[in-house]
N, C-alpha and C positions, 0 to 999 in steps of 0.2 A: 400681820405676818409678812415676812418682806422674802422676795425670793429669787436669790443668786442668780439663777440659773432660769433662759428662757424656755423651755421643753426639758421635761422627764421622760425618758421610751421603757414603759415597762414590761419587760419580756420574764414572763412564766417557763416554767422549761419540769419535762422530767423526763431523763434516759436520753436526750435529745442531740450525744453525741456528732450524729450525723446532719443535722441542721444548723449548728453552730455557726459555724466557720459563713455560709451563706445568709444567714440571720444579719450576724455582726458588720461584714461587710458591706450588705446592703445599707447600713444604719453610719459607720463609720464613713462613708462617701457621698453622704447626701451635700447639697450644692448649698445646704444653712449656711447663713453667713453668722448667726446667732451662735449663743451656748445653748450644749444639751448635753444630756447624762444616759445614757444607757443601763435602766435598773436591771440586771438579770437575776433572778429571783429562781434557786436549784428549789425544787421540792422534795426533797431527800433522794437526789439520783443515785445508781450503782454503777452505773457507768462512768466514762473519763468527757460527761462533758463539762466538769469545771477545769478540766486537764487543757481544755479547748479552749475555754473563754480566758485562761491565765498565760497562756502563748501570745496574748494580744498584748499584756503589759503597757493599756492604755490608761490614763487616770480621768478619762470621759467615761470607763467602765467602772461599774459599782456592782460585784457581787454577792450577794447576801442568800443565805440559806436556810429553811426548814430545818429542824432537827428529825422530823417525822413525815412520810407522806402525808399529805393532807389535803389535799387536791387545789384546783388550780384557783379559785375563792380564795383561797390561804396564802397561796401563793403572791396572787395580788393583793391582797392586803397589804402584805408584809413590804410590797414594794409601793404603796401609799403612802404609807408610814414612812417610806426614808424616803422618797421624792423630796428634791427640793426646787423644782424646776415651777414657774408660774400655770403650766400648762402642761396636763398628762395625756401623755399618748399610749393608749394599749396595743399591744399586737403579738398575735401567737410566734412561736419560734421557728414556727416549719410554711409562715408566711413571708411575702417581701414586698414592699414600697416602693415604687419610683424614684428616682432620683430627685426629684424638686419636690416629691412629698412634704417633707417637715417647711419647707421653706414659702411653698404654695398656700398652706393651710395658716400658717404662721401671722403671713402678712394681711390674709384675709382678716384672722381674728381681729390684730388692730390695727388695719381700716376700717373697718367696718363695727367695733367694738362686739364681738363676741362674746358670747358665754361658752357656745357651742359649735365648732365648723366639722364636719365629715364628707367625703366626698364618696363616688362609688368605687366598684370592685371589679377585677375581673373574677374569673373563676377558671381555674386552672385543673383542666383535667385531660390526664396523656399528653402533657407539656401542651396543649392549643386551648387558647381563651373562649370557653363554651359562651358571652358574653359580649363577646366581639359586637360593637356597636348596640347595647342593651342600653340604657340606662335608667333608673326609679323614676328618675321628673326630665322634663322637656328641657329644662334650664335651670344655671343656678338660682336659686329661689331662698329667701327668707320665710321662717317659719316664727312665728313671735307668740307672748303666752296664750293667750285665748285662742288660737290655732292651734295650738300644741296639744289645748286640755282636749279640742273637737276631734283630733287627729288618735288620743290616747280611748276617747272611747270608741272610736272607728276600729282598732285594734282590738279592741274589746270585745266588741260582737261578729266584725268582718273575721280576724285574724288576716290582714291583708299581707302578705310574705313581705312587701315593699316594708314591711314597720321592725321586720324581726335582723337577728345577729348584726347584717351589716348597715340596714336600714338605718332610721331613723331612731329606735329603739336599742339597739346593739350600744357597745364598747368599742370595739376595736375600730381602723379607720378613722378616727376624728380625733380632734384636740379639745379637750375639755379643760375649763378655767380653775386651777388648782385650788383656789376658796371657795368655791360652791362645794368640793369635796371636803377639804377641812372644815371649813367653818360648819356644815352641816351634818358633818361627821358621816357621811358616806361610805359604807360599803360593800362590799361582795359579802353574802350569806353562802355562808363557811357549811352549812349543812347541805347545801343544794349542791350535784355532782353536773348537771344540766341547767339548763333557764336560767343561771345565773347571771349572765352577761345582759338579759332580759329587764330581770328585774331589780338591776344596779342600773340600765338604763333610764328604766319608768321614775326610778327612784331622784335620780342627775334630773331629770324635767319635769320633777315637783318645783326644782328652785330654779332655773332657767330664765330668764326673760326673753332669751331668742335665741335660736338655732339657724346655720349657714348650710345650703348645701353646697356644694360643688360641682358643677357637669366633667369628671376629668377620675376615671378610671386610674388612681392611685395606691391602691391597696392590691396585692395578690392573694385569692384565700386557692 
């Protein structure tokens, strides 16, 4: 399978009027020198934010919709399914990225030949970064498969927060290699309302050969 397009950003959404506009723009101004696609993915919203997302009248945006709520599982699914970028990126709609985010994690992948790059987070609460100088690991590190299996039972029995949402085990935050999810038919479990972002992780690092991290607070949750 060959594919167009270097980065997919798949953004979930429902009701999410008020996050749009900040979503989009953070994503439409990053420093990529590559292609990317903007998958916005409505979940049967009632509100006006595809009124938001059609103001932009950009063709690097792709909108597609739910006919029914069905929660945010479904929602990415459905934006798997039309990704056509080599490399998918998740991230919630009431989140934002740095500006060299897509561009930073990109080139890592192929330098370095990735399966897997994520980097950390801040945490954003009463507008100040509660994370301000935090990070999971000392330095950017490599995690390849026989550390990954050691690491997924460490999760197992520790529950170490380091493994969980934005960790190591998470979705959102990182670039993940678009044929390990097609080809191994990967995806979000449409019945789970929570831990789903968990165990679509666990699921992505059964086929994995190696994992990148990044020292460089890129993500805003």
């Amino acid at each position: 399978m060959s594919y167009p397009i270097n980065i997919s950003i798949i953004v979930p959404f429902y009701n999410s009027e008020k996050h749009i506009k900040t979503c989009i723009d953070t994503l439409v101004n990053q420093n990529f020198d590559g292609s990317f696609e903007i998958v916005m993915v409505d979940d049967a919203s009632t509100d006006n934010s595809q009124k938001e997302i059609k103001k932009y009248n950009l063709p690097t945006i792709k909108l597609f919709s739910l006919e029914v709520n069905a929660g945010q599982s479904a929602a990415r699914n459905l934006g798997i399914k039309k990704a056509k970028g080599a490399y998918i990126f998740f991230m919630d709609v009431d989140d934002t990225i740095e500006k060299n985010t897509l561009s930073t994690l990109y080139n890592l992948a192929i330098q370095k030949d990735c399966d897997v790059v994520f980097s950390d987070f801040k945490r954003i609460e009463n507008s100040q970064n509660q994370r301000n100088n935090i990070f999971n690991y000392s330095d950017d590190q490599f995690f390849v498969s026989e550390e990954l299996l050691k690491l997924m039972q460490k999760e197992l029995y520790d529950h170490n927060p380091l493994f969980g949402h934005l960790g190591l085990f998470g979705c959102n935050a990182r670039l993940i290699k678009s044929s390990i999810i097609h080809n191994n038919k990967i995806l979000f479990r449409e019945e789970l309302r929570y831990l789903e972002d968990k165990t679509f992780g666990w699921d992505i690092l059964g086929f994995v050969k190696n994992v990148y991290y990044v020292k460089k607070q890129l993500y805003s949750y």
